[in-house]
C-alpha atoms as one frame of an Amber mdcrd trajectory, in Angstrom:
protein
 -10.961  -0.248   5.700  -9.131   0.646   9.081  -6.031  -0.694   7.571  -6.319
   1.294   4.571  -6.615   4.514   6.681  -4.267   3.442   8.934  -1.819   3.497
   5.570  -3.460   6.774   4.536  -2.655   8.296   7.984   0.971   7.659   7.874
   1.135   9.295   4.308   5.325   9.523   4.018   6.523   7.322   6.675   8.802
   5.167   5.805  10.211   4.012   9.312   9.211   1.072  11.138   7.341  -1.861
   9.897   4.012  -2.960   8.246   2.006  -6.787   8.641   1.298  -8.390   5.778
  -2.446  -7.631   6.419  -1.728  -4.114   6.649   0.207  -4.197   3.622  -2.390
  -6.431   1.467  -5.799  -4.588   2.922  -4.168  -1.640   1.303  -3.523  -3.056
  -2.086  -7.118  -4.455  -1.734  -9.037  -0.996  -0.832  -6.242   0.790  -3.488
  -7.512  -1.158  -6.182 -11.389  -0.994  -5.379 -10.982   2.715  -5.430  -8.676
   2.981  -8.515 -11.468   0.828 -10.196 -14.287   3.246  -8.866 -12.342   6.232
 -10.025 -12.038   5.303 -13.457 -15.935   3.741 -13.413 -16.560   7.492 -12.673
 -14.555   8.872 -15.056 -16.052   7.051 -17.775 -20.086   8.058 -16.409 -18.953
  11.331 -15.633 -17.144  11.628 -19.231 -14.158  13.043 -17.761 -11.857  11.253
 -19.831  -8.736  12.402 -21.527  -9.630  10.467 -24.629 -13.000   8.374 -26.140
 -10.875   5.872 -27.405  -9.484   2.770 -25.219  -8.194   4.206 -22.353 -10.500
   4.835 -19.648  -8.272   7.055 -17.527  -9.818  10.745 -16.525  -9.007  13.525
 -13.862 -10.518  11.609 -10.992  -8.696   8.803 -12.061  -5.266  10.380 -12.030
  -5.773  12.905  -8.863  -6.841   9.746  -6.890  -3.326   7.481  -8.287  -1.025
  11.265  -7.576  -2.638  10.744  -3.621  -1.630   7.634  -3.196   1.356   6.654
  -5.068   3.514   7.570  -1.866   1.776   5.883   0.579   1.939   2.834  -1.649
   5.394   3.365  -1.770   5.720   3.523   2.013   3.513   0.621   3.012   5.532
  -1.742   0.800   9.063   0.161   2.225   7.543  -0.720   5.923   6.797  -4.388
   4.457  10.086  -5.213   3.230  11.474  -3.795   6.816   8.892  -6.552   8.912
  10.533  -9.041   6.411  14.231  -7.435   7.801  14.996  -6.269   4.480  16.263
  -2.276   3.242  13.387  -0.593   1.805  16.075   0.114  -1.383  14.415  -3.692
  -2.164  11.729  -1.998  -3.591  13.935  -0.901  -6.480  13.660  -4.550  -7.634
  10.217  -3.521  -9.143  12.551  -2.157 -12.170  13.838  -5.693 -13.159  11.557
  -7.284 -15.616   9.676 -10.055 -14.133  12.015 -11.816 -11.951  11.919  -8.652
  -9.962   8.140  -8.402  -9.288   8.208 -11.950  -8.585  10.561 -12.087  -5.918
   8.719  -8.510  -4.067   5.821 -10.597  -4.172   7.591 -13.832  -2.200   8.886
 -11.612   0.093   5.487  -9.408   0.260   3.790 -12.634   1.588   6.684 -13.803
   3.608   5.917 -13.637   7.293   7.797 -10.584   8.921  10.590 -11.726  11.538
   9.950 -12.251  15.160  10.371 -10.071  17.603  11.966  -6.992  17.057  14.497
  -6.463  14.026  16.830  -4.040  13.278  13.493  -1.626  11.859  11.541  -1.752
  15.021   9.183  -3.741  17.403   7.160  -6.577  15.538   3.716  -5.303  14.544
   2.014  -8.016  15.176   2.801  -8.316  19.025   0.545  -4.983  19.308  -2.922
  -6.388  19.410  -4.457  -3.057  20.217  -2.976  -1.408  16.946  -6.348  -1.860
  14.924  -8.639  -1.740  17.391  -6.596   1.871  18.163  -7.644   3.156  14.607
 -10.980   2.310  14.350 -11.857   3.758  17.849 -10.502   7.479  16.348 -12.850
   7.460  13.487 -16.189   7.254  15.897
């Protein structure tokens, strides 16, 4: 959950770089709450329609908050892997495009520091930083 906040915290920034567990705990935690938030919208009948779609107010308020830090995270991701966060555009190429954000979402980031910053993972205390400022 820290890494989700962690995310949350650093709502537009697109500088520096992300670890892949920072990057997948998000995803993770997005889609656990994107699931509650239309679970609630169906119980709560807040839907826009009865028919198939189970999408409501909730549902959409809670995908408006966090479609730009989603859009950050994987921006920092692709700069740990040493590659532009204009990458991300491949998401608009049908299929081949998702596939290769994916290989290079679970590629290890580069060494040492890269042309986007200092290597996340040599910072052991990063976590451990986050979830001391919620207590």
């Amino acid at each position: 959950m820290n890494w989700y906040l962690k995310v949350m915290k650093q709502y537009a920034d697109f500088n520096g770089r992300a670890r892949r567990t920072e990057y997948w705990m998000f995803i993770l935690f997005n889609l656990i709450f994107t699931f509650a938030a239309m679970v609630l919208d169906r119980v709560l009948g807040l839907n826009f329609s009865n028919e198939i779609t189970s999408y409501g107010f909730i549902y959409l308020i809670y995908v408006l908050a966090t479609v730009i830090p989603g859009i950050a995270v994987a921006v920092r991701r692709l700069h740990d892997v040493d590659k532009s966060g204009w990458y991300y555009l491949l998401i608009f190429i049908p299929l081949i495009g998702a596939i290769w954000l994916l290989i290079l979402f679970c590629t290890e980031g580069t060494p040492g520091r890269n042309q986007y910053g200092f290597n996340p993972k040599e910072d052991d205390n990063e976590i451990n930083e986050i979830g001391q400022k919620e207590f």
